[in-house]
C-alpha positions as CSV (number, residue, x, y, z in Angstrom):
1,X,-2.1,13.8,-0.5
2,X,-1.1,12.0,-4.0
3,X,1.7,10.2,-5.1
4,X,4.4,13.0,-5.6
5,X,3.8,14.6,-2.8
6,X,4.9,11.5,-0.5
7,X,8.0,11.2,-2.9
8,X,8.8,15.4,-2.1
9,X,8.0,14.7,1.4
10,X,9.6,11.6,2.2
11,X,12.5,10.6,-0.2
12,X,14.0,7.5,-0.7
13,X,12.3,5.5,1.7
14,X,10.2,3.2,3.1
15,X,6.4,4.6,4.2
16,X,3.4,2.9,5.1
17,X,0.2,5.0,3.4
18,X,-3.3,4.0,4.1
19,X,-5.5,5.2,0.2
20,X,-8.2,7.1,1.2
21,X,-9.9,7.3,-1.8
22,X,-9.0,4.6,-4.3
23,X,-10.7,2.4,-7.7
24,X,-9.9,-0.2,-10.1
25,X,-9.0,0.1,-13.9
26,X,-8.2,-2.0,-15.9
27,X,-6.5,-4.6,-13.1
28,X,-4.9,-1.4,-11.1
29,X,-5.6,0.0,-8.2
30,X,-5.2,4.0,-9.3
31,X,-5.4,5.8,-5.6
32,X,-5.8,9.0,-5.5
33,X,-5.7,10.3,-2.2
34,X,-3.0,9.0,0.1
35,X,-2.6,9.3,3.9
36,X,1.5,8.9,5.4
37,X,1.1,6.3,8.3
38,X,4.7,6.3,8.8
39,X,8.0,6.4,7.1
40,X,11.4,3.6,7.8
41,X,14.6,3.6,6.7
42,X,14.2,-0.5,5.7
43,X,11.5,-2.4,4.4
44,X,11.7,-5.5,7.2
45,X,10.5,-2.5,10.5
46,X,7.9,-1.3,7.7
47,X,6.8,-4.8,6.8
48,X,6.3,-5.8,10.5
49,X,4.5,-2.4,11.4
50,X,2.0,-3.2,8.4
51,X,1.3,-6.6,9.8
52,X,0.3,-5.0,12.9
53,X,-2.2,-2.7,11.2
54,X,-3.5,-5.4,8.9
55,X,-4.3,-8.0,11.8
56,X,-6.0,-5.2,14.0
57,X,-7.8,-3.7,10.7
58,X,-8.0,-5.8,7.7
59,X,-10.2,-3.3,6.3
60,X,-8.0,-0.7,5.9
61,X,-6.2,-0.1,2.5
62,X,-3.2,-0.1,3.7
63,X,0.1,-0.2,1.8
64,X,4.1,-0.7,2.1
65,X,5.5,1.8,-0.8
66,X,9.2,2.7,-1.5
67,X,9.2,6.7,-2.4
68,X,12.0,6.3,-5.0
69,X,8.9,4.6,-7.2
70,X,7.9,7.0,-9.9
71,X,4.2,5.8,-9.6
72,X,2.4,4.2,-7.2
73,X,2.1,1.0,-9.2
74,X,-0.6,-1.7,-8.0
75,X,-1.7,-4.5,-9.8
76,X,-4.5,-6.1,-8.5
77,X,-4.8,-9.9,-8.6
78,X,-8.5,-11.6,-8.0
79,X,-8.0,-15.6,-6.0
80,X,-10.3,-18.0,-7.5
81,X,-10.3,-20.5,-5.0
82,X,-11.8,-24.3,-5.2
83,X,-12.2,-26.5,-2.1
84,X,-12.1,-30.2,-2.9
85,X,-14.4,-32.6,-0.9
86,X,-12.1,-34.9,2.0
């Protein structure tokens, strides 16, 4: 399913979708297949769901995404992380 779909089929609200097929550009993630996990009418009941899902399958690409978004917009940020010596 992409994008627009989601937004016909689920306006104006909260939905988890899990990208099934998905790259990077540019420092984006452009997905382009999208599966509907579920759909909430506020963003705290789809934050918790997704916390659920993420700590049982961290794997996943999972995602929180408001429908009234024109795009599916997501930047991607890469951690550089340095451990100091105690």
């Amino acid at each position: 399913m992409k994008w627009q779909e989601v937004r016909q089929q689920y306006p104006e609200t909260w939905v988890i979708i899990e990208a099934l097929e998905a790259y990077e550009k540019k420092h984006k993630w452009i997905v382009n297949d999208i599966s509907v996990i579920n759909q909430y009418n506020n963003v705290m009941d789809a934050m918790k769901h997704y916390k659920s899902l993420h700590k049982n399958n961290p794997l996943r690409d999972i995602l929180v995404a408001n429908t009234e978004n024109q795009e599916l917009d997501i930047s991607i940020q890469h951690w550089v992380c340095v451990r100091g010596n105690s």
